[in-house]
N, CA, C and O atoms as a GROMACS GRO file, in nm:
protein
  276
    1UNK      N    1   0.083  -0.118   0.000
    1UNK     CA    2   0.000   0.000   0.000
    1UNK      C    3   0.088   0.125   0.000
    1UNK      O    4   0.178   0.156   0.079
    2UNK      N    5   0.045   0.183  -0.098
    2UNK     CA    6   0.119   0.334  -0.109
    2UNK      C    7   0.073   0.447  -0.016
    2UNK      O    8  -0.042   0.487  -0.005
    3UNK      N    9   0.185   0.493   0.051
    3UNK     CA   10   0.216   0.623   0.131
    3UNK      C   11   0.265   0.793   0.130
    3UNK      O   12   0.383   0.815   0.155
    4UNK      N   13   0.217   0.855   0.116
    4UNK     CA   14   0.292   0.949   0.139
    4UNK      C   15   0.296   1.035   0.263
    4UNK      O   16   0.197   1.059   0.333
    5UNK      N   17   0.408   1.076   0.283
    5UNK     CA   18   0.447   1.148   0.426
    5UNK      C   19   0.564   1.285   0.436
    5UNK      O   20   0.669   1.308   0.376
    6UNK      N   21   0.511   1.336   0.513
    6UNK     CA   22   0.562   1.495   0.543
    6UNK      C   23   0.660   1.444   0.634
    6UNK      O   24   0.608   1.390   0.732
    7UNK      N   25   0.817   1.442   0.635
    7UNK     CA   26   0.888   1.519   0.785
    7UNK      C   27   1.004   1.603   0.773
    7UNK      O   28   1.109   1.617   0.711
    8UNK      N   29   0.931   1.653   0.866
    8UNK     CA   30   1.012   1.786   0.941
    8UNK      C   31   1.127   1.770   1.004
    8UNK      O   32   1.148   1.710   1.110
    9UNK      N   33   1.220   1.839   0.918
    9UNK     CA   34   1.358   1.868   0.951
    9UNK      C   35   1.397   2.016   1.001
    9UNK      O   36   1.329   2.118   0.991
   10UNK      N   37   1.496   2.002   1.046
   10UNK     CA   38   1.600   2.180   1.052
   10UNK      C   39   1.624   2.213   0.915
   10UNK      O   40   1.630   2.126   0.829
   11UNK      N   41   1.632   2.276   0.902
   11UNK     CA   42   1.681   2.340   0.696
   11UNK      C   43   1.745   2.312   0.719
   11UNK      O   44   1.785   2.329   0.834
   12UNK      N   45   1.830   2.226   0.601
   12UNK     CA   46   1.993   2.188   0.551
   12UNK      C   47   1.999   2.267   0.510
   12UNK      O   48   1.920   2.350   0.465
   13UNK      N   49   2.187   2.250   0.522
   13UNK     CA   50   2.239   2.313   0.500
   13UNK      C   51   2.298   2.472   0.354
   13UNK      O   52   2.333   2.590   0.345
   14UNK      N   53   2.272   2.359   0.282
   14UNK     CA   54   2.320   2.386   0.125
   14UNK      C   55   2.184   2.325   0.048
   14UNK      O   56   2.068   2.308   0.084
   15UNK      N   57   2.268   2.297  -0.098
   15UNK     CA   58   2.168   2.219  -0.235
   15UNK      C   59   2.219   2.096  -0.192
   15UNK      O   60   2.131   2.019  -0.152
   16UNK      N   61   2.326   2.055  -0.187
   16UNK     CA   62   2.430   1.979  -0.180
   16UNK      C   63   2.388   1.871  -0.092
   16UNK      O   64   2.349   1.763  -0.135
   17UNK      N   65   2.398   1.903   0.041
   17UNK     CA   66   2.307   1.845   0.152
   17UNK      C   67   2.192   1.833   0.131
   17UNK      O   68   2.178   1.741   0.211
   18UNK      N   69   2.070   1.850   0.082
   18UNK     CA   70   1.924   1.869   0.052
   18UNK      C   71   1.952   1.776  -0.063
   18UNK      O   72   1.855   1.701  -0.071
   19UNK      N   73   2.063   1.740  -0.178
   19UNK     CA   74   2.055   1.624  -0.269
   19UNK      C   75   2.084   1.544  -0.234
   19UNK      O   76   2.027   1.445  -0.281
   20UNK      N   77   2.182   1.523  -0.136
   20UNK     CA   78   2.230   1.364  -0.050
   20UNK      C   79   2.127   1.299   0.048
   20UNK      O   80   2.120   1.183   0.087
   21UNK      N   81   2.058   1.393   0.072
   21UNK     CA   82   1.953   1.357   0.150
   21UNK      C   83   1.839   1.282   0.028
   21UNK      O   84   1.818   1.162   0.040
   22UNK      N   85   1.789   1.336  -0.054
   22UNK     CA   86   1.709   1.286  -0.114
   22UNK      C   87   1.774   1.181  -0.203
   22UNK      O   88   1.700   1.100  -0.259
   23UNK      N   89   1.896   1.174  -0.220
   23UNK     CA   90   1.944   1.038  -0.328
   23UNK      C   91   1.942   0.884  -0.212
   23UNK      O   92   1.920   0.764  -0.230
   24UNK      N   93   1.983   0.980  -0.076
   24UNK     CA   94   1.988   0.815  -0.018
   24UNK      C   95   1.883   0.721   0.000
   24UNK      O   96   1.886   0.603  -0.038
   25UNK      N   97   1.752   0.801   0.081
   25UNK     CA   98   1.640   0.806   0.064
   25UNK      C   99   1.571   0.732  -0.037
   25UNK      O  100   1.480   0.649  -0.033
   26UNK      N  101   1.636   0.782  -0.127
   26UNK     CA  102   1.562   0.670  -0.263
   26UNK      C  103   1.625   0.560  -0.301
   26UNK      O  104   1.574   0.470  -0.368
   27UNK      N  105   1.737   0.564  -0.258
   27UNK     CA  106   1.789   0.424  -0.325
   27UNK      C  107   1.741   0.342  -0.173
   27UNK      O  108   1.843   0.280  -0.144
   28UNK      N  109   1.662   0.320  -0.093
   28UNK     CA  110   1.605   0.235   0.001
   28UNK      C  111   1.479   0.178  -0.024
   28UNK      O  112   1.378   0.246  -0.044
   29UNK      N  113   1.482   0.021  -0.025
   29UNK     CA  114   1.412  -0.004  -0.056
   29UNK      C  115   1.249   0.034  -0.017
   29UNK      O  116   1.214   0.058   0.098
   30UNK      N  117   1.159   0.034  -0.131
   30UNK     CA  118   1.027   0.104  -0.094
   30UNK      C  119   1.001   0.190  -0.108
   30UNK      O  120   0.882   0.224  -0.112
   31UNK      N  121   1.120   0.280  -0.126
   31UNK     CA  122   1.103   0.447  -0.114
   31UNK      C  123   1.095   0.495  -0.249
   31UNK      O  124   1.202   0.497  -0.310
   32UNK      N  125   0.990   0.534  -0.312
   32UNK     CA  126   0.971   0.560  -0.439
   32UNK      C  127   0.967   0.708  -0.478
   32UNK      O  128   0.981   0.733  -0.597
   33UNK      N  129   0.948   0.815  -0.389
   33UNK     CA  130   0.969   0.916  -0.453
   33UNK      C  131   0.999   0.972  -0.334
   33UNK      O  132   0.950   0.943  -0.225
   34UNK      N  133   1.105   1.077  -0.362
   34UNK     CA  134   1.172   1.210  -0.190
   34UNK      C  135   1.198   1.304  -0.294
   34UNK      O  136   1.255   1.299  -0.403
   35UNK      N  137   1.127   1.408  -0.215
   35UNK     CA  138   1.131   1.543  -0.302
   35UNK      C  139   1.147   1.650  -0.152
   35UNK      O  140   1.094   1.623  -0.044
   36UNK      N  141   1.228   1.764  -0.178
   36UNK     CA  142   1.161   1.877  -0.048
   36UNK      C  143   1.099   1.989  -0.149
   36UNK      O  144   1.129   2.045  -0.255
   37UNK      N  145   0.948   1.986  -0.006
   37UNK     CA  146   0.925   2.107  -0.060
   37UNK      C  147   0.936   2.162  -0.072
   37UNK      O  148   1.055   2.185  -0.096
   38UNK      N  149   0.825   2.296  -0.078
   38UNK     CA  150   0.918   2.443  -0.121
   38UNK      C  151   1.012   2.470  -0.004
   38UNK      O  152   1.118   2.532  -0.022
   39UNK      N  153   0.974   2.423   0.119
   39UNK     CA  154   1.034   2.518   0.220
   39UNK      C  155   1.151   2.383   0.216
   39UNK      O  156   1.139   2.269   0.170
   40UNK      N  157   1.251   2.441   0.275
   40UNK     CA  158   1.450   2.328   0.289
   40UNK      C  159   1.423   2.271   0.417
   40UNK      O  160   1.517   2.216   0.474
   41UNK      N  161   1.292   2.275   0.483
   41UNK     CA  162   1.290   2.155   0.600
   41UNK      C  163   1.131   2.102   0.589
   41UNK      O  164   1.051   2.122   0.681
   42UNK      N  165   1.101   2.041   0.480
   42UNK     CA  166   1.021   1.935   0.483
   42UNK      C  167   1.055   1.852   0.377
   42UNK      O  168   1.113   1.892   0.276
   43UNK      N  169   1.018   1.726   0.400
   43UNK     CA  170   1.094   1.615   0.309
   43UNK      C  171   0.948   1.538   0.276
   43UNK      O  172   0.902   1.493   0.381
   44UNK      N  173   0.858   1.508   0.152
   44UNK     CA  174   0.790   1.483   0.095
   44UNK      C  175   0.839   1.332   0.044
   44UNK      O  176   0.933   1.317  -0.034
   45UNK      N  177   0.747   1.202   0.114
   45UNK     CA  178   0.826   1.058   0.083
   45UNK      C  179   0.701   0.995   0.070
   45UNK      O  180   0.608   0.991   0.151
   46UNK      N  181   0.714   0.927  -0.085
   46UNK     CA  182   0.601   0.850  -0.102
   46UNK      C  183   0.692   0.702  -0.083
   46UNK      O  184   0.809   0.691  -0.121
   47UNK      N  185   0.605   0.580  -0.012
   47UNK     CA  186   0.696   0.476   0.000
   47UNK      C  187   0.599   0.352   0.002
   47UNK      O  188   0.482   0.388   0.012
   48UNK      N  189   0.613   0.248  -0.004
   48UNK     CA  190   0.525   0.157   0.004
   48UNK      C  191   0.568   0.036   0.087
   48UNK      O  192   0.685   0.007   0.062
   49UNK      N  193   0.516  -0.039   0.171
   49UNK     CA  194   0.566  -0.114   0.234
   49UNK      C  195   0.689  -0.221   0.165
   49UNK      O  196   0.685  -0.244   0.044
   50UNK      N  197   0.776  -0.272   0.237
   50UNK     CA  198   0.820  -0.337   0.343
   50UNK      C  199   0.829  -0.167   0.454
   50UNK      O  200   0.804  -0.174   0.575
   51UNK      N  201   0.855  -0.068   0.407
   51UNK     CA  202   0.958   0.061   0.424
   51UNK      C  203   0.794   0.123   0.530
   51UNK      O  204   0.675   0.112   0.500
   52UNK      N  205   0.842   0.171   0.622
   52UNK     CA  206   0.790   0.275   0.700
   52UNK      C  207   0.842   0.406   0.749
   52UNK      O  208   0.953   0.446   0.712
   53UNK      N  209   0.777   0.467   0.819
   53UNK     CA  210   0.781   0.632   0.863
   53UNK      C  211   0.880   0.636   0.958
   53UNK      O  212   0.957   0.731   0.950
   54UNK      N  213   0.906   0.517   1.091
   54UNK     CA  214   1.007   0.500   1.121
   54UNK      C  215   1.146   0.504   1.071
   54UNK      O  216   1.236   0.585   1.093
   55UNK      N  217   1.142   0.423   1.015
   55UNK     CA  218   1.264   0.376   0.959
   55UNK      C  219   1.332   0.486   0.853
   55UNK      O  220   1.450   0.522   0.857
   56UNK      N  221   1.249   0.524   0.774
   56UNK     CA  222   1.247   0.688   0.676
   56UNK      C  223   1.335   0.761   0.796
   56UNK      O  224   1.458   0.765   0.783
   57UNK      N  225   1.269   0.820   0.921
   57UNK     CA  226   1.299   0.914   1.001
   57UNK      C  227   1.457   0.894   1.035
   57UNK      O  228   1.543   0.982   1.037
   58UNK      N  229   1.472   0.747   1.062
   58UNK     CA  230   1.585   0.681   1.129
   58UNK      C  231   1.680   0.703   1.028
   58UNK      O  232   1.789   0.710   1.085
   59UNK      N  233   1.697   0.720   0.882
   59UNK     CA  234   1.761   0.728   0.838
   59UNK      C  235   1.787   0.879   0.818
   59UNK      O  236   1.908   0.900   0.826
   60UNK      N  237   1.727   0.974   0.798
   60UNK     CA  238   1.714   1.124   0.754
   60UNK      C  239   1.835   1.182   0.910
   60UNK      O  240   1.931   1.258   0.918
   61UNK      N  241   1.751   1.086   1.021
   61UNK     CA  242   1.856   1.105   1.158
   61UNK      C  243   2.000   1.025   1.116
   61UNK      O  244   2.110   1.076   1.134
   62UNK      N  245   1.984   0.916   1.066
   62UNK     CA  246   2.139   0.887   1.057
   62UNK      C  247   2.232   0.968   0.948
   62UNK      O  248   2.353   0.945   0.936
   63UNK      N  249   2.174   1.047   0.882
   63UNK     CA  250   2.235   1.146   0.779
   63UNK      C  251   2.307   1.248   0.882
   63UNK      O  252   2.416   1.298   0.851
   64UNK      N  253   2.257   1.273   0.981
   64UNK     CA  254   2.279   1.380   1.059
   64UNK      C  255   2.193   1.553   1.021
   64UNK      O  256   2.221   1.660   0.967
   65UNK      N  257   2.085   1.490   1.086
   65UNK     CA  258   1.989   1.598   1.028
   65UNK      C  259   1.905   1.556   1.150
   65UNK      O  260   1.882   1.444   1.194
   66UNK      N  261   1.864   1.684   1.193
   66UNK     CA  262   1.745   1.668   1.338
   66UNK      C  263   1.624   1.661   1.266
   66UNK      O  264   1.599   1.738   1.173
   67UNK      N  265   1.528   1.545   1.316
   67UNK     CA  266   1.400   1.490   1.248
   67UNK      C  267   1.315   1.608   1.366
   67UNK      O  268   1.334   1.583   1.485
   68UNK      N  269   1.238   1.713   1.336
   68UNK     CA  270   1.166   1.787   1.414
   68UNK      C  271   1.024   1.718   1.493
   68UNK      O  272   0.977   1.729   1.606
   69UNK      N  273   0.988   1.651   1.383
   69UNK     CA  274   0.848   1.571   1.317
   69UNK      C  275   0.806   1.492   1.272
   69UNK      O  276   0.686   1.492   1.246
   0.00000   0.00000   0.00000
């Protein structure tokens, strides 16, 4: 079943940071689309199971990025 989900970060840093974030993101399994929106601290993730909101978060945190939300 397909998902999509909002979370809230601190604004990264750069473009640079805001693309590493969204390339890793996608190459995980499930994770079919990471986009940020307009604003540089929300992260837009459509994903479909095995992959959850957890685990999304857990990684955006293991990037080194504070998950707000």
């Amino acid at each position: 079943m397909k998902q999509t989900k909002t979370i809230y970060l601190e604004p990264v840093k750069d473009q640079t940071e805001g693309e590493h974030i969204e390339t890793t993101l996608t190459h995980l399994i499930g994770a079919d689309r990471v986009a940020f929106n307009d604003n540089p601290d929300e992260i837009e993730i459509e994903f479909d199971t095995p992959m959850n909101l957890n685990t999304l978060e857990k990684a955006v945190y293991d990037l080194g990025c504070t998950v707000l939300y």
